[in-house]
N, C-alpha and C positions, 0 to 999 in steps of 0.2 A: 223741585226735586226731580230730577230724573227718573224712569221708567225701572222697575225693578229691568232687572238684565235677562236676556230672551236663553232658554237652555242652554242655546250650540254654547254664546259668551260665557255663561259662568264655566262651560265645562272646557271650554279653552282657557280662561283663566287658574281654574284647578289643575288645569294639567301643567302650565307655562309655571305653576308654582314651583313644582321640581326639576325644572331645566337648568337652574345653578351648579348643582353639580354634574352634571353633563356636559355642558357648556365649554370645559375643557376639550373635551373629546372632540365636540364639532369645530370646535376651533384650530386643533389639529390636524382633523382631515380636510379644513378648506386650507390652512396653510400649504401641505402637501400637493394640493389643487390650485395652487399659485392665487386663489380668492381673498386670503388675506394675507395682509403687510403684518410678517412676527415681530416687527420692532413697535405696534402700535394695535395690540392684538386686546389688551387691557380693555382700550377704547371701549370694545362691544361689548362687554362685563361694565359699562357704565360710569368707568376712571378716568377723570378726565386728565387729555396731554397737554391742556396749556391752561394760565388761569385764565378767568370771567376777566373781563374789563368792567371797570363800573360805570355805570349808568345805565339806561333804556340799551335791550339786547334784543334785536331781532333776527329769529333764528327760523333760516330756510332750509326744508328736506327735499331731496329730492333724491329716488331710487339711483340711480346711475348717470353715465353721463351727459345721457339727452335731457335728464330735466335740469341736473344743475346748469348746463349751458341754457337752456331756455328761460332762466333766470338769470343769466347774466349782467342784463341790462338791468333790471328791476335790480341786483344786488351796487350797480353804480350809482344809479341814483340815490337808492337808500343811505348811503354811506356820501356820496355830495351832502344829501341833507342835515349830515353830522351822525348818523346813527352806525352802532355797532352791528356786526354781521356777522351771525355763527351758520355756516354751512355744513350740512349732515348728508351723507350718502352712503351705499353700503358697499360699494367694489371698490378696488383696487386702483383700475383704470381711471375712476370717478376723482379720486383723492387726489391722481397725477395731474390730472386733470384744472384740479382746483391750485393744484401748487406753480403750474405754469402757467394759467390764464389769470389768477388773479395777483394782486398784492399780498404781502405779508399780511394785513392789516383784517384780510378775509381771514376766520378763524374755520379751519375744517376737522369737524370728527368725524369718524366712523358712529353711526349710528350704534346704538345699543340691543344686542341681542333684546327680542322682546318678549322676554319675564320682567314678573313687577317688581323685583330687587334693585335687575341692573337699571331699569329706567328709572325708581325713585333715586338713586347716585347718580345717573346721568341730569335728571333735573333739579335735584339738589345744590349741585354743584352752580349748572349754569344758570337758573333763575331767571328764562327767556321771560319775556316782557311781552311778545308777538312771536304766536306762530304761523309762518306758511307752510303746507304743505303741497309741493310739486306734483299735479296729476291725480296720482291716483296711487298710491304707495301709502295704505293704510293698515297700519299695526295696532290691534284693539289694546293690548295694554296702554302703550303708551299716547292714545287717544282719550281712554278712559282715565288715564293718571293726572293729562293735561286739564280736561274736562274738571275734574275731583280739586282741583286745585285752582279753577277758574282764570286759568290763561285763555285769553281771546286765540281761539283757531280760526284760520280762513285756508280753505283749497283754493289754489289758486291754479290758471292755465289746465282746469279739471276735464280730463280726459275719463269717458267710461266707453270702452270699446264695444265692437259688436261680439267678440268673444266671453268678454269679463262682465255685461248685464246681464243675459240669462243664467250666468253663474250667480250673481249675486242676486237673480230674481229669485232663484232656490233657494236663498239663508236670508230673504225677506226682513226676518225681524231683526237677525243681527246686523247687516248692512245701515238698516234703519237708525239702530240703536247706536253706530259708530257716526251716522252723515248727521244726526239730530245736534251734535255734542258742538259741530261746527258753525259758528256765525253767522258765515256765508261761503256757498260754491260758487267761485268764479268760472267758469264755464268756456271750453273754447269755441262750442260751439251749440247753434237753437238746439241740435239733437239731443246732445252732451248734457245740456240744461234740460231739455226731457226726462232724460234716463236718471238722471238726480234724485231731481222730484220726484219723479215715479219709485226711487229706492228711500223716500224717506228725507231727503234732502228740506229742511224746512224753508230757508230764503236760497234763491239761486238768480245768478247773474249773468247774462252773457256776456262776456270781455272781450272773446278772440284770443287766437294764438298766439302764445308769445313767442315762439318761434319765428314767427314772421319781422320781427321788431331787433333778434340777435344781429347783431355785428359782425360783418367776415372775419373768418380766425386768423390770427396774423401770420406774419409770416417772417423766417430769417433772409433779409434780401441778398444777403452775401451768396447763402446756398441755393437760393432761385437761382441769379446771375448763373451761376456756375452749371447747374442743371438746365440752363437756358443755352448754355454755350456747347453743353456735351449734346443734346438733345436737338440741335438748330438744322432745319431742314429735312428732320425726321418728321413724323404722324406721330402723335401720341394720345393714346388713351389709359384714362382712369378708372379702375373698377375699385370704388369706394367702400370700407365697411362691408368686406365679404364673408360669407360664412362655409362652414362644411356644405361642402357640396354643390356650390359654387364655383368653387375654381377649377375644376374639371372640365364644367361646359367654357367658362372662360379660357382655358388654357387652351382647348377643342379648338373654341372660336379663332383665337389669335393666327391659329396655325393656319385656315383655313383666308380669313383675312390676310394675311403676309404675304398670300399667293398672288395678290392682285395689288396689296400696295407693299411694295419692297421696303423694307428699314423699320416699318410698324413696332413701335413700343411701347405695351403694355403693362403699365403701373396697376400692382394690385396693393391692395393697402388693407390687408386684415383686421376685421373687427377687435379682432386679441391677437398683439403682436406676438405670442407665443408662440401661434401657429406657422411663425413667417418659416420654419429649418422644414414642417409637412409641406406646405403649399412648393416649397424650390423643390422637393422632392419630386412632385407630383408634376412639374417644370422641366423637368430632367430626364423622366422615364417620359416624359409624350415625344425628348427630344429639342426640348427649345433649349436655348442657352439664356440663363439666368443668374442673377446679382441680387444679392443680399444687403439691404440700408444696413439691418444692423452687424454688419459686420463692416461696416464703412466700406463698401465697394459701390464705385457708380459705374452707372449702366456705359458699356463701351458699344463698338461702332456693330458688333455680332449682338449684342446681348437683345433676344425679342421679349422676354419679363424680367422686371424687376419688382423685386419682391421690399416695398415697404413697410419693413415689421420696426416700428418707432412709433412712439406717444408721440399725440400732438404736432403733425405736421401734415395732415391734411389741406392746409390753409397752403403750401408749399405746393401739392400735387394737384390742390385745383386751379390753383395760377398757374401752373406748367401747362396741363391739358385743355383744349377746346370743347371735349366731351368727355362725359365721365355715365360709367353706367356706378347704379343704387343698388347696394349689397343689402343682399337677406331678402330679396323679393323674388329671387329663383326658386327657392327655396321657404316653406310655410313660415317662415319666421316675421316674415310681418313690413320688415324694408327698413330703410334708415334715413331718416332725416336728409331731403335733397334742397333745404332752401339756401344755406350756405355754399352748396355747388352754384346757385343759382347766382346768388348774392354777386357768384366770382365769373362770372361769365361763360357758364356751361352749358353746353347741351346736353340735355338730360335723356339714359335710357334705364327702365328698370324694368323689374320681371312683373306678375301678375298678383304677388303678394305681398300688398303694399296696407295690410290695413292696421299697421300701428299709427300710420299715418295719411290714412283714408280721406279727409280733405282737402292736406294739401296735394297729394298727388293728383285728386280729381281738378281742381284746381289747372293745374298745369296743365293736364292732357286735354282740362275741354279747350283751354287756349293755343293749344298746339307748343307748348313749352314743353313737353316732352314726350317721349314716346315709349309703346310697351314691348316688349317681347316675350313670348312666355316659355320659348325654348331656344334651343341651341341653334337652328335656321333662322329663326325671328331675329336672334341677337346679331347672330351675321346679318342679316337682311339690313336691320337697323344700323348698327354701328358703319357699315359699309356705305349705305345713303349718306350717312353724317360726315362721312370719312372725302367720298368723293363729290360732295357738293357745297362747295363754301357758301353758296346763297342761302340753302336750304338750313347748315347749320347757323348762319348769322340770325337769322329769323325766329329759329325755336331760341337761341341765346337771348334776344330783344324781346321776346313774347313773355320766356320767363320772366325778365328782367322788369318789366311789367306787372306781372301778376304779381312780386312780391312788391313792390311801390303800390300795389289798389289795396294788398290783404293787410298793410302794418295798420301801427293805431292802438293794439291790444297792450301796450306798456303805460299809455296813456290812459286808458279806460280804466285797468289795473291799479294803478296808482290814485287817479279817481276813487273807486272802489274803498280803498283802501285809507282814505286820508281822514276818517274819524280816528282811526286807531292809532293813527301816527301824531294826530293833533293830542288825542291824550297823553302819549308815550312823551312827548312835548312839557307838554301842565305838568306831569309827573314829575319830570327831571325838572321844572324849575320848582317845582312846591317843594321838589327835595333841595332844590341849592337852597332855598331863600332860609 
């Protein structure tokens, strides 16, 4: 029997009791905030949009888009092996995400607001068989409900940052009382496997990143060719997954850059294509002349930004460019995922706040795969090296390209890990055919 439940939990659970009728309201105001899809808003009230398929269901969470792509792989596999696959995330972006990278055959909801109503209907319904959980995106109801009901959980790819431990060292018993309920944390890294343990975590494993094991995002080759042909014999650089406040020092930089290599074009590609109509604004008043993807304009022979505000075409703007600088690291936000730059043949340059993804970047910089800048001279400095010396950039592109060939392996380990639960998921469905 489990641990009676530590104060903070029961008093989150008595409160998540009356979020039902509220739950309207928040779902209002994220629609209005463009956070939730209104045609599928049910979803997080725990209704589900398509049925269960029968048999063994394995069903993987992951917060947003970096986890469910960093399951990517592991969800092809799983599904080679014959098994079914419900994927759960909570934005917008994430769902788009899941609807252009995978098959139909992938089933995606919106996770369930977490009270213990919508989630007993959200697992009523689908009757997962295996749970993974992506990282670190832990909701105590529906940990506790999965728990209560004796579904195997595994974290997997578990990430506990330097920000989110001493948070969670503060609420000790609850953290505890949520990692106890799991089988096993798969770990991406010895520290990660530390920090676990240390929160209560009772079996823990090191596997590795599963990022390092993702596949380059593809790409439409018609609209390469084309962007290959308008773009040919220009410079171009990529500022990937940028955030507020970002594109000002980029927009700075460009201008300052242009002066030394004529034609210079910089692709910005916003974290949330919403933002693509502020960023051309902010394009406009510095003076550069700028194009908009989603207005289907491509960059002509004046144009010094272009503004890529489109899902899912990243896989497009890193085969374009030779270098791409890593959005959200100018700024405290943490950085974004540069192994898929790598994957694609990029020199890498990012700012100084990189620790959502503390590793791998360390990773890269001690091998000279990329490089930092931590302000608007640095970036120039940087991107300008890269710019005017093709040896220099073939080297950090070959060095990257390295380190991601030494760090994979963590799909294998993972899967490893993981093959008692899959072997019973196995017995189960044939003791039900027989």
């Amino acid at each position: 029997m489990p641990d009676p439940l530590p104060p903070l939990l029961r008093a989150y659970r008595a409160m998540s009791q009356a979020a039902p009728p509220i739950a309207g309201l928040l779902a209002r105001r994220r629609i209005k905030q463009g956070k939730e899809d209104p045609a599928r808003v049910s979803e997080r009230r725990g209704i589900a949009g398509k049925e269960r398929p029968s048999g063994p269901l394995v069903w993987i969470h992951g917060a947003s888009v970096g986890e469910v792509l960093a399951a990517a792989a592991l969800i092809e596999r799983l599904r080679a092996r014959g098994f079914h696959v419900l994927v759960t995330s909570g934005t917008v972006t994430s769902a788009a995400i899941v609807a252009k990278r995978f098959p139909a055959e992938v089933l995606h909801q919106y996770l369930p607001y977490d009270a213990p109503k919508f989630v007993a209907r959200f697992l009523d319904h689908w009757q997962p068989s295996l749970a993974l959980f992506v990282e670190s995106d832990l909701w105590p109801n529906l940990i506790l409900a999965c728990s209560a009901r004796r579904l195997p959980m595994v974290l997997i790819n578990g990430r506990m940052s330097p920000r989110s431990f001493p948070r969670w060292q503060r609420a000790a018993q609850t953290i505890a009382a949520l990692l106890g309920r799991f089988d096993i944390c798969l770990a991406q890294s010895q520290l990660d496997a530390e920090r676990f343990a240390a929160l209560g975590a009772d079996s823990v494993a090191v596997t590795g990143n599963l990022k390092w094991d993702v596949a380059a995002p593809p790409v439409d080759n018609a609209r390469l060719e084309r962007l290959l042909a308008l773009t040919r014999g220009r410079r171009v650089v990529v500022a990937a997954s940028t955030h507020p406040g970002e594109e000002e020092i980029l927009i700075a930089a460009h201008k300052k850059l242009a002066v030394y290599f004529p034609g210079l074009l910089t692709v910005i590609v916003p974290r949330h294509p919403q933002r693509g109509e502020a960023v051309a604004r902010l394009a406009s008043e510095a003076g550069v002349e700028v194009a908009l993807r989603s207005r289907e304009q491509l960059p002509g022979a004046r144009t010094g930004i272009y503004i890529a505000d489109t899902m899912g075409e990243l896989g497009l703007f890193y085969r374009l460019a030779p270098i791409v600088f890593m959005g959200g690291s100018l700024v405290p936000h943490g950085g974004q995922n540069p192994i898929e730059a790598a994957k694609l043949g990029a020199a890498i340059v990012h700012g100084p706040h990189t620790f959502n993804f503390t590793e791998v970047f360390e990773a890269f910089d001690r091998a000279g795969g990329a490089r930092t800048a931590a302000n608007e001279s640095e970036l120039v400095r940087e991107l300008g090296r890269l710019l005017n010396d093709a040896a220099a950039r073939q080297a950090s592109i070959a060095t990257a390209e390295q380190v991601v060939a030494e760090l994979g392996g963590a799909l294998d380990r993972t899967l490893d890990a993981l093959r008692p639960y899959l072997l019973q998921l196995r017995f189960d469905r044939g003791a039900a055919d027989a």
